[in-house]
VOTOR-981866 format. One record per atom (N, C-alpha, C, O): x, z, y; residue in one letter; atom name; residue number from 0. Coordinates in Angstrom, 3 decimals. Atoms other than C-alpha are relative to their C-alpha. Layout:
! VOTOR-981866
<site c1="X" c3="Z" c2="Y" residuo="A" atomo="CA" num="NUM"/>
...
! end
This chain:
! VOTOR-981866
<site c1="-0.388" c3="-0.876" c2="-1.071" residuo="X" atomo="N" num="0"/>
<site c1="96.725" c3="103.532" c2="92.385" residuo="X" atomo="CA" num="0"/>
<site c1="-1.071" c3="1.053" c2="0.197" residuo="X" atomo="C" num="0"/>
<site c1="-2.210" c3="0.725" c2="0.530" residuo="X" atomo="O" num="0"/>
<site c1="0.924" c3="-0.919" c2="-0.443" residuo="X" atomo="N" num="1"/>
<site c1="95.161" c3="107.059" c2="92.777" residuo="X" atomo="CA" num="1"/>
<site c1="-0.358" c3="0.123" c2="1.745" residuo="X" atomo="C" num="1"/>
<site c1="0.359" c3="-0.150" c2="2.708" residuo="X" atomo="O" num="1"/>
<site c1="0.429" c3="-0.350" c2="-1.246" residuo="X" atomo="N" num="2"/>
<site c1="93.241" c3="107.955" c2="95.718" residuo="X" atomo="CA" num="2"/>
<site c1="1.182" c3="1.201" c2="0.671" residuo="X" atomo="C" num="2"/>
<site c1="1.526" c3="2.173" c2="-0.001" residuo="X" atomo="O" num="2"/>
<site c1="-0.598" c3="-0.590" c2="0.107" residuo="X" atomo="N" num="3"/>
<site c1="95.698" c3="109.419" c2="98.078" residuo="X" atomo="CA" num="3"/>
<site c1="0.054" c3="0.889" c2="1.532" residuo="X" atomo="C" num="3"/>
<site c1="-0.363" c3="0.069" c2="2.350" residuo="X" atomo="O" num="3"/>
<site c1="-0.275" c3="-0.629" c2="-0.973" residuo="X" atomo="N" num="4"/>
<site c1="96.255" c3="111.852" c2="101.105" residuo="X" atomo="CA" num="4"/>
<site c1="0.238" c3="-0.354" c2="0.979" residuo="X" atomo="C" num="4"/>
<site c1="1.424" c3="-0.056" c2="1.121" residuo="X" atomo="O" num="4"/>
<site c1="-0.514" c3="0.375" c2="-0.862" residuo="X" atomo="N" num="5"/>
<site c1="96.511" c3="110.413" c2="104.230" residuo="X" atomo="CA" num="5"/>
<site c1="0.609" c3="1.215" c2="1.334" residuo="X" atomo="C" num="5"/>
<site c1="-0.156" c3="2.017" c2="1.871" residuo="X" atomo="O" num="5"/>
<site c1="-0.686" c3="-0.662" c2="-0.887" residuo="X" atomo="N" num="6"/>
<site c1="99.033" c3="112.198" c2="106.728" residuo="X" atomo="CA" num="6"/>
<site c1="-0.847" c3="-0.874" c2="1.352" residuo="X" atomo="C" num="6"/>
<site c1="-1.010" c3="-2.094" c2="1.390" residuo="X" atomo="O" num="6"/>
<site c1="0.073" c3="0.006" c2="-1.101" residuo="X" atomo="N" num="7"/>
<site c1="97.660" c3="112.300" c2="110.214" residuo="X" atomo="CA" num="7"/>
<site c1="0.728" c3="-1.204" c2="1.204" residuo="X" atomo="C" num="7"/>
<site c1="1.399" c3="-0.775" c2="2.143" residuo="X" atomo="O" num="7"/>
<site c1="-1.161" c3="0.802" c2="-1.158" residuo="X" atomo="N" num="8"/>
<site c1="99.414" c3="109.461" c2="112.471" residuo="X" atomo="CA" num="8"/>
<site c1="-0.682" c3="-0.723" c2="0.845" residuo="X" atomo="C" num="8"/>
<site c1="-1.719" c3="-1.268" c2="0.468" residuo="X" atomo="O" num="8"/>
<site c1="0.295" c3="1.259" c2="-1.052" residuo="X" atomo="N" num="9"/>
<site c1="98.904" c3="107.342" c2="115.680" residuo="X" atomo="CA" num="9"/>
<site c1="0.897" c3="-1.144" c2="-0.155" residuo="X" atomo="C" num="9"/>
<site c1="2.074" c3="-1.188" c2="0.204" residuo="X" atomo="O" num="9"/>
<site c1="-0.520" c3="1.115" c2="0.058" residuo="X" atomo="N" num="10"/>
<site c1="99.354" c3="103.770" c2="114.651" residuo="X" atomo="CA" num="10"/>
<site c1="-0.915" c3="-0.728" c2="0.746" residuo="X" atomo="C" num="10"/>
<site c1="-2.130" c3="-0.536" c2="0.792" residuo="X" atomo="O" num="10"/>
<site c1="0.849" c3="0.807" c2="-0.835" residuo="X" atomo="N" num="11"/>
<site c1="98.443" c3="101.120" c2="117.000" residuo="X" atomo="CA" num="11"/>
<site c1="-0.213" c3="-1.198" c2="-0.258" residuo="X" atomo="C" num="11"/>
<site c1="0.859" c3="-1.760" c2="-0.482" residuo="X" atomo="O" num="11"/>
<site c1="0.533" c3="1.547" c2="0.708" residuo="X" atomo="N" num="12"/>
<site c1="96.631" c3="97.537" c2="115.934" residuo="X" atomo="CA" num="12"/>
<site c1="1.042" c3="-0.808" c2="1.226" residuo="X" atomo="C" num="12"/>
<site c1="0.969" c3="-0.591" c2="2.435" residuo="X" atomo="O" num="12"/>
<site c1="-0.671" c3="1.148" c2="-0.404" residuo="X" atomo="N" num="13"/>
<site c1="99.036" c3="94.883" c2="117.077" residuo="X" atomo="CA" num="13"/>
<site c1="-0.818" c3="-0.663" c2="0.603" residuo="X" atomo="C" num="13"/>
<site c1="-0.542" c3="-0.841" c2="1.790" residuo="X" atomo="O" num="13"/>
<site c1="0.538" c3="0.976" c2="-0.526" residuo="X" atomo="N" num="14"/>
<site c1="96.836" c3="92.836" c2="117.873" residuo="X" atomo="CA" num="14"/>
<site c1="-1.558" c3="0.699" c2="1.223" residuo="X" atomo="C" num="14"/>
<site c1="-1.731" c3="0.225" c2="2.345" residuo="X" atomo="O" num="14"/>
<site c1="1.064" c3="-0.167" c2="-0.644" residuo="X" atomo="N" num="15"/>
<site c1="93.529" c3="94.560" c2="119.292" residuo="X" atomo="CA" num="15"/>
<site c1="0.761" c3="1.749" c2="1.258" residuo="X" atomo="C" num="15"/>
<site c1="0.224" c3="2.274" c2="2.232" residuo="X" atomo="O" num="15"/>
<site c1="-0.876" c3="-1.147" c2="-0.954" residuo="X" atomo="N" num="16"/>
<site c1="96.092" c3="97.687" c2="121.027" residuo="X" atomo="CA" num="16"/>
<site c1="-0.891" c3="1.146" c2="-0.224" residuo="X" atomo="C" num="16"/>
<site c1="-0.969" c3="1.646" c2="0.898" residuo="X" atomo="O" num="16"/>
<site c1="1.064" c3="-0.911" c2="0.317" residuo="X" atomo="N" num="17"/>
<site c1="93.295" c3="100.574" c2="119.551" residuo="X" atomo="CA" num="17"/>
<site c1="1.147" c3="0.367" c2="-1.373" residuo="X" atomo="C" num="17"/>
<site c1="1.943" c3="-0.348" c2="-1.982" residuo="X" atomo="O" num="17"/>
<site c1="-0.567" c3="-1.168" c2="0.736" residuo="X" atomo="N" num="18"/>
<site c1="94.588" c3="103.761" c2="117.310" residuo="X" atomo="CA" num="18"/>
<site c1="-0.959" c3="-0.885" c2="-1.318" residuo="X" atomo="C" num="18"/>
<site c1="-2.110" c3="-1.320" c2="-1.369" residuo="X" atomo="O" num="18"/>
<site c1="0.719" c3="0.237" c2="1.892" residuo="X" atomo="N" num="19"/>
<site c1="93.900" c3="102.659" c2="113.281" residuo="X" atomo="CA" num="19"/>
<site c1="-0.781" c3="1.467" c2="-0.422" residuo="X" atomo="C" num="19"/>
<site c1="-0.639" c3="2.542" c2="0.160" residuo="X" atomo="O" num="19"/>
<site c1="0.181" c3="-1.065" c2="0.402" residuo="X" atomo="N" num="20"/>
<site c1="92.435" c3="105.027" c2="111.767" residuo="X" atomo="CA" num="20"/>
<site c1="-0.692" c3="-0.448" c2="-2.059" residuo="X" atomo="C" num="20"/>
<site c1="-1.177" c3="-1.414" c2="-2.648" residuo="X" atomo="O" num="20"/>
<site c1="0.546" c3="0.505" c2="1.635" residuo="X" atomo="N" num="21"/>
<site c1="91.622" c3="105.569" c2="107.736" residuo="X" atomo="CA" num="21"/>
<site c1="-1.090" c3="-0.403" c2="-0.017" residuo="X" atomo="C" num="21"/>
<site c1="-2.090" c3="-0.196" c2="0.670" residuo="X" atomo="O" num="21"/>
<site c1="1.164" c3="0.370" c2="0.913" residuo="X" atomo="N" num="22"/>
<site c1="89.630" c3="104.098" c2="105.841" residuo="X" atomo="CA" num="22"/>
<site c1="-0.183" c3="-0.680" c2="-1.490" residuo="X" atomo="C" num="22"/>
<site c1="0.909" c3="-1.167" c2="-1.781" residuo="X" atomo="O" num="22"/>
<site c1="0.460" c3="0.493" c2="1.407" residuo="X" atomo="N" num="23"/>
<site c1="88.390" c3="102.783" c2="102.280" residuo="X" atomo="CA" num="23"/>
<site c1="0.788" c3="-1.887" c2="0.485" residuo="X" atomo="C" num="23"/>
<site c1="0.860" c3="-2.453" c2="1.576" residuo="X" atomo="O" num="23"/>
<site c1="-0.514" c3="1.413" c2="0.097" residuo="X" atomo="N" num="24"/>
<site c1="90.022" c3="99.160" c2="101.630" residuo="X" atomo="CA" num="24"/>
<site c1="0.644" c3="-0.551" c2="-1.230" residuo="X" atomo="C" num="24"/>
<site c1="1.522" c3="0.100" c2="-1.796" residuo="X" atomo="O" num="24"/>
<site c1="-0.045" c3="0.607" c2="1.090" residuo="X" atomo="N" num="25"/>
<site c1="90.253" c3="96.628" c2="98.784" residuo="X" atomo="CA" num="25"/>
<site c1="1.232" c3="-0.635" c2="-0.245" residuo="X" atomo="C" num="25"/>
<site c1="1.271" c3="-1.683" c2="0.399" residuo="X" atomo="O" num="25"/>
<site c1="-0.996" c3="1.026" c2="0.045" residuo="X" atomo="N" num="26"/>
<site c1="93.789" c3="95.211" c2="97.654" residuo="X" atomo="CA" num="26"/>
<site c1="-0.142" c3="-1.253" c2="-1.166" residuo="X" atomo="C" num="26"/>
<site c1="-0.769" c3="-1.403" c2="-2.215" residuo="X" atomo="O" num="26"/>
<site c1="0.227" c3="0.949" c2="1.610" residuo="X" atomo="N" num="27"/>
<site c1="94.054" c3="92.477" c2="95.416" residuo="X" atomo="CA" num="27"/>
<site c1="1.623" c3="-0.698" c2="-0.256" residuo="X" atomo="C" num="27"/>
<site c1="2.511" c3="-0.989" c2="0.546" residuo="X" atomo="O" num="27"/>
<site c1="-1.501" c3="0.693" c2="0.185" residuo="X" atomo="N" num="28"/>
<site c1="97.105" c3="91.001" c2="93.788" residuo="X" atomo="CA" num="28"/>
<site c1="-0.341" c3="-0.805" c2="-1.260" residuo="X" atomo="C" num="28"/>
<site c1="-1.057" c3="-0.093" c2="-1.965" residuo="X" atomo="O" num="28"/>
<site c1="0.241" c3="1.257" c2="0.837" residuo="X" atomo="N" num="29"/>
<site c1="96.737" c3="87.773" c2="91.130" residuo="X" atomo="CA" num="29"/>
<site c1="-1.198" c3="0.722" c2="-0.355" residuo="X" atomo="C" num="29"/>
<site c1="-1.086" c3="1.473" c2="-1.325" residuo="X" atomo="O" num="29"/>
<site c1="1.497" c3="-0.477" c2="1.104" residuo="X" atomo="N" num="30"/>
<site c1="92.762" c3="88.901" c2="90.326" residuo="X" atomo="CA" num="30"/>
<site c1="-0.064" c3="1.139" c2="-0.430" residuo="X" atomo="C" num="30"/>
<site c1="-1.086" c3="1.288" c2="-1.098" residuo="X" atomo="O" num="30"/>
<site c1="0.158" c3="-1.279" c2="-0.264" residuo="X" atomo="N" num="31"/>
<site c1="93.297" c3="92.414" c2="90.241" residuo="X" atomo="CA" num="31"/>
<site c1="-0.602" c3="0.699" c2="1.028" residuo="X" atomo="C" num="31"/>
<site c1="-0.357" c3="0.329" c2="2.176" residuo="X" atomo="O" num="31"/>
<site c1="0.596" c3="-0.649" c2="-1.825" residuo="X" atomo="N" num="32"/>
<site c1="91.530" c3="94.485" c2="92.954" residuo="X" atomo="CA" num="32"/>
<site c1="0.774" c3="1.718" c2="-0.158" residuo="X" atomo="C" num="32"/>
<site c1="1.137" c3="2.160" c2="-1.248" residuo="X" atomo="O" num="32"/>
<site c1="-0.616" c3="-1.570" c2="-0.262" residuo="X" atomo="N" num="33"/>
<site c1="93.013" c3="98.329" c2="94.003" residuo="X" atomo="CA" num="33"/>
<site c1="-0.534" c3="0.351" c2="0.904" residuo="X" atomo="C" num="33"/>
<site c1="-0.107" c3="-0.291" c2="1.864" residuo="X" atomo="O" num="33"/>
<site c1="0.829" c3="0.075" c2="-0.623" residuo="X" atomo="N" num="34"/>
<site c1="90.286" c3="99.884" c2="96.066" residuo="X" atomo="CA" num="34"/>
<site c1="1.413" c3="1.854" c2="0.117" residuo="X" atomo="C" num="34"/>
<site c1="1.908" c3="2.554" c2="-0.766" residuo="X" atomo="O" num="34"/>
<site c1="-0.837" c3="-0.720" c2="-0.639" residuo="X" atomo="N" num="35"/>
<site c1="92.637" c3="102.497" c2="98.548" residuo="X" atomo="CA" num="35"/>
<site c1="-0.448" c3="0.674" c2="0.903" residuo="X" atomo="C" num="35"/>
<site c1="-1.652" c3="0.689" c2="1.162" residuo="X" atomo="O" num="35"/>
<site c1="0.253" c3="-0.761" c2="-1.433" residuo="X" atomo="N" num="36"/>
<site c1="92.705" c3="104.527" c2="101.446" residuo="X" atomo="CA" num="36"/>
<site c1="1.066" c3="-0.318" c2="1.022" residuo="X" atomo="C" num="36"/>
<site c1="1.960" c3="0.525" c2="0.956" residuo="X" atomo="O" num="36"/>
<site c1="-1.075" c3="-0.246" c2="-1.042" residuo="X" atomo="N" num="37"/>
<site c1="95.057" c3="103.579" c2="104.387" residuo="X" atomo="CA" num="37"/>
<site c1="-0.732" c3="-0.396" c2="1.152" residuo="X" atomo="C" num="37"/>
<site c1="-1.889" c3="-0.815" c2="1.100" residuo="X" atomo="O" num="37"/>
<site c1="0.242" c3="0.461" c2="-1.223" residuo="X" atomo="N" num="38"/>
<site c1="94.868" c3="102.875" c2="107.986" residuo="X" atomo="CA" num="38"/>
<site c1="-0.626" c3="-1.011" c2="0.574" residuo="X" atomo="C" num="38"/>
<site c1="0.190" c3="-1.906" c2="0.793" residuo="X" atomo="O" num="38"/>
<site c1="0.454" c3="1.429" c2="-0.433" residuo="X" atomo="N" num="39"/>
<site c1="93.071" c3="100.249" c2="109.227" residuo="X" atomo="CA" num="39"/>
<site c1="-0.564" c3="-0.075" c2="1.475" residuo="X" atomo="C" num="39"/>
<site c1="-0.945" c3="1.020" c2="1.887" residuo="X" atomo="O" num="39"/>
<site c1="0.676" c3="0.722" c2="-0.723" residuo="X" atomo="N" num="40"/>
<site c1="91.661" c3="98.153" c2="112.518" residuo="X" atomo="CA" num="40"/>
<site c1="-1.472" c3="0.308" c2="-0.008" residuo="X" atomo="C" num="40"/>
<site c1="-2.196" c3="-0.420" c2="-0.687" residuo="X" atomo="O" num="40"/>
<site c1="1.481" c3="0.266" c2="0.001" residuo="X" atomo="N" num="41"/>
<site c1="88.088" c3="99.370" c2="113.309" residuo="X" atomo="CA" num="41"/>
<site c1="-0.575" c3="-1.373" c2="0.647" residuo="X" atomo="C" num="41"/>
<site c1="-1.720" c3="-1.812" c2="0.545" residuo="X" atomo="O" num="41"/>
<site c1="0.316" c3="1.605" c2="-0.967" residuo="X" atomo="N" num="42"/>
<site c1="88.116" c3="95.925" c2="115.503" residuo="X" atomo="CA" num="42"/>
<site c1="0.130" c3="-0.945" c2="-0.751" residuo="X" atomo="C" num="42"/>
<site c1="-0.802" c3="-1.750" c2="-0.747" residuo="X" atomo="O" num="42"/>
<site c1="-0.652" c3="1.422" c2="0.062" residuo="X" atomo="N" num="43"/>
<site c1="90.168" c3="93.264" c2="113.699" residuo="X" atomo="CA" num="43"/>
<site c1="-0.321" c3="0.178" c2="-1.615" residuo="X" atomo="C" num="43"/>
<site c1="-0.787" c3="-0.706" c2="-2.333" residuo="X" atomo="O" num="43"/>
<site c1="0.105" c3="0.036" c2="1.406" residuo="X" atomo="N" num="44"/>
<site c1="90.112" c3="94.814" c2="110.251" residuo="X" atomo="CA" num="44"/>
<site c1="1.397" c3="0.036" c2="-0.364" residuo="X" atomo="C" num="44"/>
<site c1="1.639" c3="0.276" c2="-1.547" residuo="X" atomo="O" num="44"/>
<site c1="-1.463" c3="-0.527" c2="0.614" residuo="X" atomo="N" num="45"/>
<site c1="94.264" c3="95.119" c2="110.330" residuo="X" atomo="CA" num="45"/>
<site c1="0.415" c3="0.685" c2="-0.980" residuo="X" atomo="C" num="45"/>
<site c1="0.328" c3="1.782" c2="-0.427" residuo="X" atomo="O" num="45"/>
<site c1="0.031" c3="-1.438" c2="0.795" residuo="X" atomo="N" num="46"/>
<site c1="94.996" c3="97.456" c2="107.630" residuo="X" atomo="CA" num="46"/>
<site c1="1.577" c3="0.261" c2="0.309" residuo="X" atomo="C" num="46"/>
<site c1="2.110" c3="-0.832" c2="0.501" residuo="X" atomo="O" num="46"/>
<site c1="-1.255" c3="-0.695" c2="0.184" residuo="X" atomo="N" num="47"/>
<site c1="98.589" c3="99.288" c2="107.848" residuo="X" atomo="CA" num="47"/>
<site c1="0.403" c3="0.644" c2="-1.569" residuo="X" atomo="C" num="47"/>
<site c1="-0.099" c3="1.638" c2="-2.093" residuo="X" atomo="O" num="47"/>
<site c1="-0.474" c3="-0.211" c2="1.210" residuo="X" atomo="N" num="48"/>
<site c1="100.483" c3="99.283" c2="104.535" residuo="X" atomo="CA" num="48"/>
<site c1="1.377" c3="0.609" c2="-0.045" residuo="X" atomo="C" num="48"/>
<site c1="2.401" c3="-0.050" c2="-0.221" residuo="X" atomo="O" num="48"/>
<site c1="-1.710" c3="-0.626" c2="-0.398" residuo="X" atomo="N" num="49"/>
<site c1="103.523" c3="101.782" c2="105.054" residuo="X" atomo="CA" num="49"/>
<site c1="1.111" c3="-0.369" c2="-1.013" residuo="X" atomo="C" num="49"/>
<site c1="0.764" c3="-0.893" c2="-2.071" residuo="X" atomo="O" num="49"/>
<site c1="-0.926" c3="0.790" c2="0.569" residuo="X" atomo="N" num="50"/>
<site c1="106.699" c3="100.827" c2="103.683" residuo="X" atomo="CA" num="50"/>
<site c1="0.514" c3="0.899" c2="-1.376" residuo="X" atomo="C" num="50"/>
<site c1="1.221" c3="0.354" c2="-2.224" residuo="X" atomo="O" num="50"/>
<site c1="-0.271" c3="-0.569" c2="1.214" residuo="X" atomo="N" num="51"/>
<site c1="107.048" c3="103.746" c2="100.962" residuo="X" atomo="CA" num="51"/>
<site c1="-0.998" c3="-0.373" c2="-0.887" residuo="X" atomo="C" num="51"/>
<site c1="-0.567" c3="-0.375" c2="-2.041" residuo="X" atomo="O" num="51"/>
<site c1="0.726" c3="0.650" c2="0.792" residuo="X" atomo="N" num="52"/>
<site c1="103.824" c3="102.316" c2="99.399" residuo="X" atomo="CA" num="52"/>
<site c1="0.247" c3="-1.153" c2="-0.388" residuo="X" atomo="C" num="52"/>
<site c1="-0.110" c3="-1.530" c2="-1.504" residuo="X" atomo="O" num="52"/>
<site c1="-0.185" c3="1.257" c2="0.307" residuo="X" atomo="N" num="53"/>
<site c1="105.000" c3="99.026" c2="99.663" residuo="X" atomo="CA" num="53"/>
<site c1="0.670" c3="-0.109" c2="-0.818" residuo="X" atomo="C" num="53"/>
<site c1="0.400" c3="-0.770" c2="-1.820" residuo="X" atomo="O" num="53"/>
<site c1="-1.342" c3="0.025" c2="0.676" residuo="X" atomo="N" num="54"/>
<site c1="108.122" c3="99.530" c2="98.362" residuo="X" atomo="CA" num="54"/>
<site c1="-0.108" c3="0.476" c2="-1.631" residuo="X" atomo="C" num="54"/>
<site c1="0.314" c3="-0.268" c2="-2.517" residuo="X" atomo="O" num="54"/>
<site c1="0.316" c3="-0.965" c2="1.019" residuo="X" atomo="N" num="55"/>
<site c1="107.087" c3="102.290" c2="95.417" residuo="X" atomo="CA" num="55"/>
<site c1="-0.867" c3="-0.522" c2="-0.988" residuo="X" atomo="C" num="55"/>
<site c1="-0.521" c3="-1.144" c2="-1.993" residuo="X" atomo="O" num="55"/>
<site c1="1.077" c3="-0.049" c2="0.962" residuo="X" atomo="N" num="56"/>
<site c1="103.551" c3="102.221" c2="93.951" residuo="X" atomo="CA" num="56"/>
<site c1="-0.035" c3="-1.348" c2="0.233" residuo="X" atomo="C" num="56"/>
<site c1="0.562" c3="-2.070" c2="-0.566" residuo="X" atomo="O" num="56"/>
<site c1="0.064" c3="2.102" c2="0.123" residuo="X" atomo="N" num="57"/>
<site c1="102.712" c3="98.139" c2="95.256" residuo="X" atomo="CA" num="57"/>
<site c1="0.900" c3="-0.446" c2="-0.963" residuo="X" atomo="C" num="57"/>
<site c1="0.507" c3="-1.155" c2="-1.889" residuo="X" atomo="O" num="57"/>
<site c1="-0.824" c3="0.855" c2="0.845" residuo="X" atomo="N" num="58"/>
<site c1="105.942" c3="97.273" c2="93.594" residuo="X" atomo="CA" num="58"/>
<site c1="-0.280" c3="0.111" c2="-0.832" residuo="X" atomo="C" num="58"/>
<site c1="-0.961" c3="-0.766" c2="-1.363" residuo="X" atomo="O" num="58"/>
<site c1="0.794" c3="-0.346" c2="1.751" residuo="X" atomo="N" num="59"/>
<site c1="105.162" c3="98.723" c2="90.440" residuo="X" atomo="CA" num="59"/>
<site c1="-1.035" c3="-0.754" c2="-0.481" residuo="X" atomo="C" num="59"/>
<site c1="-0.999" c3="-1.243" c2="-1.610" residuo="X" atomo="O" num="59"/>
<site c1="0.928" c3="0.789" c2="0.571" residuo="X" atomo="N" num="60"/>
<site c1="102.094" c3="97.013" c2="90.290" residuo="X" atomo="CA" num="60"/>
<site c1="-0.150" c3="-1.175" c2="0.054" residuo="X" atomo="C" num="60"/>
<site c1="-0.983" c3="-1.743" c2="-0.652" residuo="X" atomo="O" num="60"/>
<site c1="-0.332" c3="1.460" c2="0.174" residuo="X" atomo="N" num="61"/>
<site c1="103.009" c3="93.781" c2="90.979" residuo="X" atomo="CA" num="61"/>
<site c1="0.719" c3="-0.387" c2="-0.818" residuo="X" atomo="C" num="61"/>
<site c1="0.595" c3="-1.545" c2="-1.218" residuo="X" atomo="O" num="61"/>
<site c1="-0.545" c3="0.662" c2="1.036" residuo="X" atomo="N" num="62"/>
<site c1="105.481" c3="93.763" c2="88.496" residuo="X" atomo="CA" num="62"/>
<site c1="-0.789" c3="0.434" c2="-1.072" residuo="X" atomo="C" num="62"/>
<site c1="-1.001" c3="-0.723" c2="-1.435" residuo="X" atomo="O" num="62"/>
<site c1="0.943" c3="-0.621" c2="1.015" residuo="X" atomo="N" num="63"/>
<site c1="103.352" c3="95.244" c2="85.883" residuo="X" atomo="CA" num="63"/>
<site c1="-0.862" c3="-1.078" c2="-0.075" residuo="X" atomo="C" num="63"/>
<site c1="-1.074" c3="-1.609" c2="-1.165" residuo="X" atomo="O" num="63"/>
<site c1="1.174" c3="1.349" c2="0.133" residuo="X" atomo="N" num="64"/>
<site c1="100.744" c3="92.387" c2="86.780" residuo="X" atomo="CA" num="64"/>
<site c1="0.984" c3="-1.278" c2="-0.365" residuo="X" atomo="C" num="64"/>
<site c1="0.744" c3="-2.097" c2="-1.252" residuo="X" atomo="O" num="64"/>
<site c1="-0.767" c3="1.348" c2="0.516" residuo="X" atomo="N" num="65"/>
<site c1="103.598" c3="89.760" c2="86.723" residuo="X" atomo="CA" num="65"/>
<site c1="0.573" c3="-0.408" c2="-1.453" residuo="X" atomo="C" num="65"/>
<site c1="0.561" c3="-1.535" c2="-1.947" residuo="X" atomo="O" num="65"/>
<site c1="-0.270" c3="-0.254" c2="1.370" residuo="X" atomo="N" num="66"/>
<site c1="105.007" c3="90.945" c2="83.267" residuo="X" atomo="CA" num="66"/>
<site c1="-0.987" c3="-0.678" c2="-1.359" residuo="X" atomo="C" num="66"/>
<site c1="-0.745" c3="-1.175" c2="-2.459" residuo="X" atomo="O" num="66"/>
<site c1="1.067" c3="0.676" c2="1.342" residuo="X" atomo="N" num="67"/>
<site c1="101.505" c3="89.967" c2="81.536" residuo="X" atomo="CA" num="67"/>
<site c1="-0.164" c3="-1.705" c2="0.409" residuo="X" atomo="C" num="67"/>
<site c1="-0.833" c3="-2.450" c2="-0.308" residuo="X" atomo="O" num="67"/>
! end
């Protein structure tokens, strides 16, 4: 996953009720790591994974990892 553009938004941490805001963050999927940019929890550490990433580029790479 390239480094990518984050659009401007007020998302709010579920749990700690404080605005996310970007930042650098590590995914991992079976022993792979994907070092990203999205939203996250300056409190809790939440990150926000929007649902066109989820859906799109994540999928892709989970099946791509599942395939081998």
């Amino acid at each position: 996953m390239g480094k990518q553009a984050i659009q401007q938004q007020k998302i709010v941490c579920v749990k700690c009720g404080i605005y996310l805001t970007p930042g650098k963050v590590t995914l991992s999927y079976m022993g792979s790591t994907f070092p990203v940019e999205l939203y996250k929890c300056a409190q809790c550490g939440l990150v926000y994974i929007p649902e066109d990433l989820a859906r799109g580029k994540m999928q892709q790479v989970e099946e791509s990892l599942e395939d081998k």
